[in-house]
C-alpha positions as CSV (number, residue, x, y, z in Angstrom):
1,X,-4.6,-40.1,7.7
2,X,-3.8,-37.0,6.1
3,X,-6.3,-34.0,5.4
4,X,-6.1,-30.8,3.2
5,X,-8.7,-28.0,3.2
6,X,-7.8,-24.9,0.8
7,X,-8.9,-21.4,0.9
8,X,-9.1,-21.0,-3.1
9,X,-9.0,-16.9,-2.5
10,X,-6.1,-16.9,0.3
11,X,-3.5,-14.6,-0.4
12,X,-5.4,-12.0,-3.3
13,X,-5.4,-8.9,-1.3
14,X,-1.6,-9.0,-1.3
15,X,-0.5,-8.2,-4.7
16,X,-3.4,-5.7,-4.7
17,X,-1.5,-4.2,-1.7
18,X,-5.0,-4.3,0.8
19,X,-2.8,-5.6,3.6
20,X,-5.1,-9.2,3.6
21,X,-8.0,-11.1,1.3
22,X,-10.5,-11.1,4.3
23,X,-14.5,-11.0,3.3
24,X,-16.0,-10.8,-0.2
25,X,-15.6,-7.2,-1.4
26,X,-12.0,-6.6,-0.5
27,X,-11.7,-10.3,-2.5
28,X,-13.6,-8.7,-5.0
29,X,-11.4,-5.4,-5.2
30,X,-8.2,-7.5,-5.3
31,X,-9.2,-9.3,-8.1
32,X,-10.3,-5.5,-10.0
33,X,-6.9,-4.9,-9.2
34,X,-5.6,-7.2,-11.7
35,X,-4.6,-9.5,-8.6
36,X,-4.6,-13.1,-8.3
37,X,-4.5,-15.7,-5.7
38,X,-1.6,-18.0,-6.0
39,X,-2.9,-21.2,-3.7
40,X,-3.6,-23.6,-6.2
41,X,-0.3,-23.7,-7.1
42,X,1.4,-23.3,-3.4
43,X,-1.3,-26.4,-2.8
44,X,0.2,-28.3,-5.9
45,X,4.2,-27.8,-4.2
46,X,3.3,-29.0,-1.0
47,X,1.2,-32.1,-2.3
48,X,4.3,-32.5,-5.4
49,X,6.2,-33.4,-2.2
50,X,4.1,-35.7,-0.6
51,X,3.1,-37.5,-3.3
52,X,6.8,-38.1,-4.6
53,X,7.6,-40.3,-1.4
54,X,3.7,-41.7,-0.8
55,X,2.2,-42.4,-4.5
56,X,-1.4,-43.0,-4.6
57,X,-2.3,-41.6,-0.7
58,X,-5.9,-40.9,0.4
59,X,-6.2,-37.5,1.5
60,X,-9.0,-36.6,3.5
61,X,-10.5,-33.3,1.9
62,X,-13.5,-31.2,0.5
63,X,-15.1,-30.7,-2.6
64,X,-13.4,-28.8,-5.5
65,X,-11.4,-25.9,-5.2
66,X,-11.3,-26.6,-1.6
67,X,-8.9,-29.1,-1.9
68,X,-10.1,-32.6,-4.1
69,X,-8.9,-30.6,-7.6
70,X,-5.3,-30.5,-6.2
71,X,-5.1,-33.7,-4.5
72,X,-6.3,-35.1,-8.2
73,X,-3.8,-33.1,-9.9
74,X,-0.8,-34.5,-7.4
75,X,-1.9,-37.8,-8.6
76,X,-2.9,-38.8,-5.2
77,X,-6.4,-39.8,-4.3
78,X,-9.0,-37.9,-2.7
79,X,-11.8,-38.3,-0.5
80,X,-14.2,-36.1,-0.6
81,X,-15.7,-35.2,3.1
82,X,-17.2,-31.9,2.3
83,X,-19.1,-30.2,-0.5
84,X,-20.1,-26.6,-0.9
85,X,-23.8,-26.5,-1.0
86,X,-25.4,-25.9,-4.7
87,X,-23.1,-25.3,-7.7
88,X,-21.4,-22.4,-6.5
89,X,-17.9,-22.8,-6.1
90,X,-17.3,-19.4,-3.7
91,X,-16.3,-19.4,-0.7
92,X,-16.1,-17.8,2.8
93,X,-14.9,-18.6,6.0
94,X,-17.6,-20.7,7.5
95,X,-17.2,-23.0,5.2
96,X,-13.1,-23.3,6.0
97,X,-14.4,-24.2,9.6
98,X,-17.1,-26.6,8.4
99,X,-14.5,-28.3,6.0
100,X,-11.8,-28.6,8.7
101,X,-14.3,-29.9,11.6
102,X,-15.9,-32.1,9.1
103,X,-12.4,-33.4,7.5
104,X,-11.2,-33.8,11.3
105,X,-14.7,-36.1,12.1
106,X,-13.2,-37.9,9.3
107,X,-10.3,-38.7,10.8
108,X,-7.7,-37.0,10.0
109,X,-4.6,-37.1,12.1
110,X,-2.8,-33.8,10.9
111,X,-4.9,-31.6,8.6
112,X,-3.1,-29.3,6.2
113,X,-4.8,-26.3,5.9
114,X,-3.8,-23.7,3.0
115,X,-4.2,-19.8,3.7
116,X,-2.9,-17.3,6.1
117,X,-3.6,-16.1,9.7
118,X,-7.3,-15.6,8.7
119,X,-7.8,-18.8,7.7
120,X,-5.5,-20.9,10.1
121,X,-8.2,-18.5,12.7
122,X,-10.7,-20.0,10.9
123,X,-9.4,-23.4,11.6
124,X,-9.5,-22.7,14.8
125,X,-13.1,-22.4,15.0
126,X,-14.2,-25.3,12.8
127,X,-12.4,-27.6,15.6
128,X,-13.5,-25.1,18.4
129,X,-11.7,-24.1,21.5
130,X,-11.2,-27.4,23.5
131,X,-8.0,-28.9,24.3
132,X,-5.7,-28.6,22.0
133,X,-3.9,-31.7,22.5
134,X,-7.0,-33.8,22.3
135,X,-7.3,-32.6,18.4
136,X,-6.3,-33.2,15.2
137,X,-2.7,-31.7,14.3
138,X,-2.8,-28.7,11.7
139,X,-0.5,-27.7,10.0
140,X,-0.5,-24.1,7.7
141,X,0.9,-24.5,3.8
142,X,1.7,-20.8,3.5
143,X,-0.4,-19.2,1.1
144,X,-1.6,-16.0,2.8
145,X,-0.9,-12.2,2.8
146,X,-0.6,-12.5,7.0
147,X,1.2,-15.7,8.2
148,X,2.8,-14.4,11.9
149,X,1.6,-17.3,13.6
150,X,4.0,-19.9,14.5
151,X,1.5,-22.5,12.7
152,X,2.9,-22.4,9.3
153,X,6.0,-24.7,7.4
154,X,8.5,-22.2,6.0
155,X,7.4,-23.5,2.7
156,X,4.8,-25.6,0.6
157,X,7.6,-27.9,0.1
158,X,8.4,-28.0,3.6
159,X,4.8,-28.9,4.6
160,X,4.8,-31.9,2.0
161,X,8.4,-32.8,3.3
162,X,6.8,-32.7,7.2
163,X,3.7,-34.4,5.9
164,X,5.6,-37.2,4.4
165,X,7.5,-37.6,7.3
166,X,3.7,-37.8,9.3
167,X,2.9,-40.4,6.6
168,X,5.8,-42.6,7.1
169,X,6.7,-41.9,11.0
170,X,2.8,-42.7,12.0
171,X,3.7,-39.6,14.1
172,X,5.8,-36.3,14.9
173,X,6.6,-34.4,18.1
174,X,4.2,-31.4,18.1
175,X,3.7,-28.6,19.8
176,X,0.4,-26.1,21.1
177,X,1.0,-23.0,19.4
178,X,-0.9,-19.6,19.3
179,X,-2.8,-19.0,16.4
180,X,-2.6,-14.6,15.9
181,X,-4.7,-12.7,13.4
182,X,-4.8,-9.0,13.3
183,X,-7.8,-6.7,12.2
184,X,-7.7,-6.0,9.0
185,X,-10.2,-3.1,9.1
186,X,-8.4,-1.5,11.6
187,X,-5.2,-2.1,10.0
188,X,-6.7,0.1,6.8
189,X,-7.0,3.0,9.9
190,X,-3.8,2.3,11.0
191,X,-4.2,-0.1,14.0
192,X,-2.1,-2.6,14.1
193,X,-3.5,-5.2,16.3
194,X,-2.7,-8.9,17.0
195,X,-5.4,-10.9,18.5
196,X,-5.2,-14.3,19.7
197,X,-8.0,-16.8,18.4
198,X,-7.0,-19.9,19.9
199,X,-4.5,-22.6,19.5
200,X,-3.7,-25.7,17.4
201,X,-1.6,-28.8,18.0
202,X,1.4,-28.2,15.3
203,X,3.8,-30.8,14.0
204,X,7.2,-29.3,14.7
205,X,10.6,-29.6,12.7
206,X,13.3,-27.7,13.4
207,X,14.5,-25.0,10.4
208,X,10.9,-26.4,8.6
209,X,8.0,-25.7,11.1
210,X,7.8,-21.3,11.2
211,X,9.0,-20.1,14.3
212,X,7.0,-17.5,16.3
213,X,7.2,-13.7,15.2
214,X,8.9,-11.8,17.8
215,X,8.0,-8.0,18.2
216,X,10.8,-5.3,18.8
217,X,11.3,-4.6,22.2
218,X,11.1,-1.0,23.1
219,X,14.2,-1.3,24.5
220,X,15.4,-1.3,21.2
221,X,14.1,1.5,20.2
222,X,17.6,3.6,19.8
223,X,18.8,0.7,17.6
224,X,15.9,0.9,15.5
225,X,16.3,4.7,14.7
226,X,20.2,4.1,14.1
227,X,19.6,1.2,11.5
228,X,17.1,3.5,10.4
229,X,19.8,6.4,9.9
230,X,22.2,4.3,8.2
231,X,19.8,2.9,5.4
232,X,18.5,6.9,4.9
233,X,22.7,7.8,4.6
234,X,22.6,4.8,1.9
235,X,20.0,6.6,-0.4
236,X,21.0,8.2,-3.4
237,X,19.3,11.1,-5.7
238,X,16.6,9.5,-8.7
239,X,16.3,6.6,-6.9
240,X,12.6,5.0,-6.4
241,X,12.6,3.0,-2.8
242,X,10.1,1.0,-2.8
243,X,9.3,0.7,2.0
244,X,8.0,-2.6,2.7
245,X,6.6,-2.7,5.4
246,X,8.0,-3.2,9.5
247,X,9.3,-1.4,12.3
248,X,12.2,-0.1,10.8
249,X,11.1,1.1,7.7
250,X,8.7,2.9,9.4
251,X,11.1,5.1,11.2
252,X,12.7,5.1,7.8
253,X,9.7,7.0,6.6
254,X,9.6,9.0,9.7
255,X,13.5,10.4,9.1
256,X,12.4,11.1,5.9
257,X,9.4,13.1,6.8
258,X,6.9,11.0,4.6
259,X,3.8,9.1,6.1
260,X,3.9,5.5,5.7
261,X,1.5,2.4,5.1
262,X,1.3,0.3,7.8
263,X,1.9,-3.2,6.8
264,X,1.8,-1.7,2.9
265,X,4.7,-1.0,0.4
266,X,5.2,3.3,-0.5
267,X,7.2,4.1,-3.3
268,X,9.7,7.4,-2.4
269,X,11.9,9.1,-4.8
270,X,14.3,12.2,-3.4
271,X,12.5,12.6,-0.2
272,X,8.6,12.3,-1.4
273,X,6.4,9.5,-2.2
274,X,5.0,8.7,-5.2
275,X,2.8,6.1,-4.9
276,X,1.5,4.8,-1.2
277,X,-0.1,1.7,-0.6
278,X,1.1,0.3,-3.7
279,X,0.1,-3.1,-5.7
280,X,2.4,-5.2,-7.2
281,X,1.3,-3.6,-11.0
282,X,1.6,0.2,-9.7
283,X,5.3,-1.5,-8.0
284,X,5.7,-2.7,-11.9
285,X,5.5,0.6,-13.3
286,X,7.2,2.6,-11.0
287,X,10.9,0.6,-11.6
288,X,9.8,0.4,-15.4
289,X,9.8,4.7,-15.1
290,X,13.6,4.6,-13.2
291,X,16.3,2.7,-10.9
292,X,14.9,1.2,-7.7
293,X,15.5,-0.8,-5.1
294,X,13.3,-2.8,-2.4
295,X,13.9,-2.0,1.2
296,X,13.1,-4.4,3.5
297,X,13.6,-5.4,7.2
298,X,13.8,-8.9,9.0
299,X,11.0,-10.5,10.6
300,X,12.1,-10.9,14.0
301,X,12.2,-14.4,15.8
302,X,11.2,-15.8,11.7
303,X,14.2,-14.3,9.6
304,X,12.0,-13.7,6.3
305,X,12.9,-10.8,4.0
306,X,10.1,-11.6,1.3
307,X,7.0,-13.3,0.9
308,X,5.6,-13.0,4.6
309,X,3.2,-9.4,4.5
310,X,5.0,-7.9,1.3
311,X,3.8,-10.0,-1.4
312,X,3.1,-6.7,-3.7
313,X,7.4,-7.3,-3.3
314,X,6.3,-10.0,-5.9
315,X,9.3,-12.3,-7.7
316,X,8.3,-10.1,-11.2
317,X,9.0,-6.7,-9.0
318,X,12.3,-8.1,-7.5
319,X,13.4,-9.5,-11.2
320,X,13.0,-5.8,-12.2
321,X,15.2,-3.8,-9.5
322,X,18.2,-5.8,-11.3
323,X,21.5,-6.6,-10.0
324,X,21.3,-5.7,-6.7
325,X,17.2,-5.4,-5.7
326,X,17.4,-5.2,-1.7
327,X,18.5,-3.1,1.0
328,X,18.1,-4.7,3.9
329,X,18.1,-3.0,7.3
330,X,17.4,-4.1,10.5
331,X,19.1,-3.7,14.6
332,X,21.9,-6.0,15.3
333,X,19.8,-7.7,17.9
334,X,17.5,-9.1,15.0
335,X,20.0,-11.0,13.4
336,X,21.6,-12.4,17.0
337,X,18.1,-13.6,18.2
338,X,18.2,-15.4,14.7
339,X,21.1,-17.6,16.6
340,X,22.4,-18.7,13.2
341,X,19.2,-19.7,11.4
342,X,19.7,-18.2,7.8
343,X,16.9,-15.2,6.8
344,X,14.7,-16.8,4.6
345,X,13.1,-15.9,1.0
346,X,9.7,-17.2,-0.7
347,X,8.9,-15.5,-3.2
348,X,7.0,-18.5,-5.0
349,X,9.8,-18.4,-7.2
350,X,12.3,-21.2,-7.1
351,X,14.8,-20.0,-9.3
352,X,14.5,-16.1,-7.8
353,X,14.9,-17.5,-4.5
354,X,17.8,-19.3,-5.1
355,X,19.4,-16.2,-6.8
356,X,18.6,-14.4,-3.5
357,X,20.0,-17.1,-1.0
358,X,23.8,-16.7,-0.2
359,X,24.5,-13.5,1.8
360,X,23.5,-10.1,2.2
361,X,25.1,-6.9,3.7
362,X,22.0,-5.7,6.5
363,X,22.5,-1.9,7.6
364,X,22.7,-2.1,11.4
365,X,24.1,1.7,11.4
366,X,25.2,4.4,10.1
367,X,28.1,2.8,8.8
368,X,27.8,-0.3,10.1
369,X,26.6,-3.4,8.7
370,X,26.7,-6.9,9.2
371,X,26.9,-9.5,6.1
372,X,24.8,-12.8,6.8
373,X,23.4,-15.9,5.4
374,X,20.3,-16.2,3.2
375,X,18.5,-19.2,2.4
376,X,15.4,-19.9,0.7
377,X,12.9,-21.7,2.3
378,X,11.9,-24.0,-0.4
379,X,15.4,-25.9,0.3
380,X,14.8,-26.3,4.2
């Protein structure tokens, strides 16, 4: 059988530009922020999916928000496992780990859970730290600010097209993977630091299953300042760049003498920024006030450009930077550890991401650039 559990508030604090959606007041500020979570309907594309090759499924879920609203709306039918206790209908992470322990008493053979890396972490603890390979399979819909853990489909879509193939296979090859969360707190005192919370059995298909993120080597170090160099040689006068965030476009800040947020979106014009830390709305106004452009880098080892950490870089902000709204920059090495895979965009956008997906020219240099393939991940 198939389970869902939903983290109703996964993904807020990105829009608002806080980095993640982690514990009630940053939830709270995100939402003061004129931000809104976006999971009901990433829920709605994966089970659209699903539903269209398995009509009238039972999915294993919880009460409400948590899952049983969306499983109603796909026209499927739920059965309701777990219920938040009394009439309130807000969450918090205990009751993601009661919901996915309780779904998996159930039953459940591969649970889709719907968040980021704090609630896959959450996951985690609801089926506790055992062998993975004696649990339930879990699957991440992508719905977070942070997904880096190689426990998430590319897509909503691709985790209904992998579900469906669960549904009608009886089975899939899976694989133990590493579920990574970083501190959010100390990410807001610029700390950047991964921590491992366990690990969950994950169905695996190739070009649909999110492959593990893969830090830049120091090695590369010299490549990274020389991408760097070339995007800062691109840059022209009354321009508004809006740094996403990564490596590279660190040191991009660095060469041009500005301090950066790490893991936010700044906003420079000729040399100085105007806005750091930036939400999607302050994002908005800025290219309303003057021509901009996005600059972004390439996950390494995952190949996404948008909607992985840089969701302020909304599909609204993109639509607005016009005919040409990325520069993307990244070391040649990036792009040959992608070993052909296509870099990927998910905006939430279908139409915007297919606009996106053909090819784009990535600054490797100064001078130098390399002109490769771009997909979006709702296709895959």
């Amino acid at each position: 059988m198939i389970g869902l559990v939903v983290n109703p508030v996964a993904g807020v604090g990105g829009p608002a530009g806080l980095a993640g959606s982690d514990g009630a007041d940053v939830q709270r500020l995100a939402l003061a922020r004129g931000a809104r979570s976006r999971v009901q309907e990433r829920t709605a594309a994966a089970l659209a999916v699903l539903a269209a090759r398995h009509p009238s499924l039972e999915v294993l879920t919880a009460a409400g928000p948590m899952g049983a609203d969306a499983v109603r709306a796909a026209a499927l039918v739920p059965r309701v496992v777990y219920s938040l206790d009394g009439d309130t209908e807000d969450t918090d992470a205990a009751d993601t780990a009661r919901a996915v322990e309780t779904v998996a008493r159930a039953g459940a053979e591969l649970i889709l859970v719907v968040g980021g890396d704090g609630t896959l972490r959450d996951a985690v603890a609801g089926l506790g730290v055992s062998d993975a390979r004696r649990m339930p399979a879990v699957l991440g819909i992508p719905a977070g600010v942070k997904m880096y853990s190689p426990v998430f489909a590319v897509s909503p879509a691709a985790a209904g097209a992998i579900a469906a193939d669960w549904v009608a296979q009886g089975v899939l090859p899976t694989e133990e993977r590493e579920v990574l969360d970083i501190d959010e707190a100390a990410l807001r005192r610029a700390r950047v630091d991964p921590v491992l919370h366990g690990f969950l059995r994950v169905p695996v298909r190739r070009g649909r299953t999110q492959a593990r993120k893969a830090p830049t080597p120091a090695s590369e170090a010299a490549a990274v300042e020389a991408a760097a160099r070339g995007a800062v040689a691109r840059m022209r006068p009354g321009v508004r760049y809006l740094l996403g965030p990564g490596g590279t476009t660190a040191e991009i800040a660095r060469q041009l003498g500005v301090v950066g947020t790490p893991l936010g979106v700044d906003v420079v014009l000729d040399g100085a920024v105007t806005v750091a830390g930036a939400s999607e709305q302050q994002l908005l106004a800025e290219t309303v006030a003057g021509p901009a452009q996005a600059v972004v880098t390439v996950i390494g080892g995952q190949g996404f450009l948008l909607g992985r950490g840089n969701q302020q870089l909304s599909a609204s902000v993109i639509r607005s930077l016009g005919d040409e709204p990325l520069m993307v920059v990244a070391p040649e090495q990036k792009i040959i550890d992608l070993r052909g895979r296509p870099l990927l965009v998910d905006t939430g956008d279908a139409a915007l991401d297919a606009r996106l997906s053909g090819h784009v020219r990535i600054t490797t240099g100064v001078g130098t650039s390399s002109l490769y393939a771009v997909a979006s991940s709702h296709t895959l």
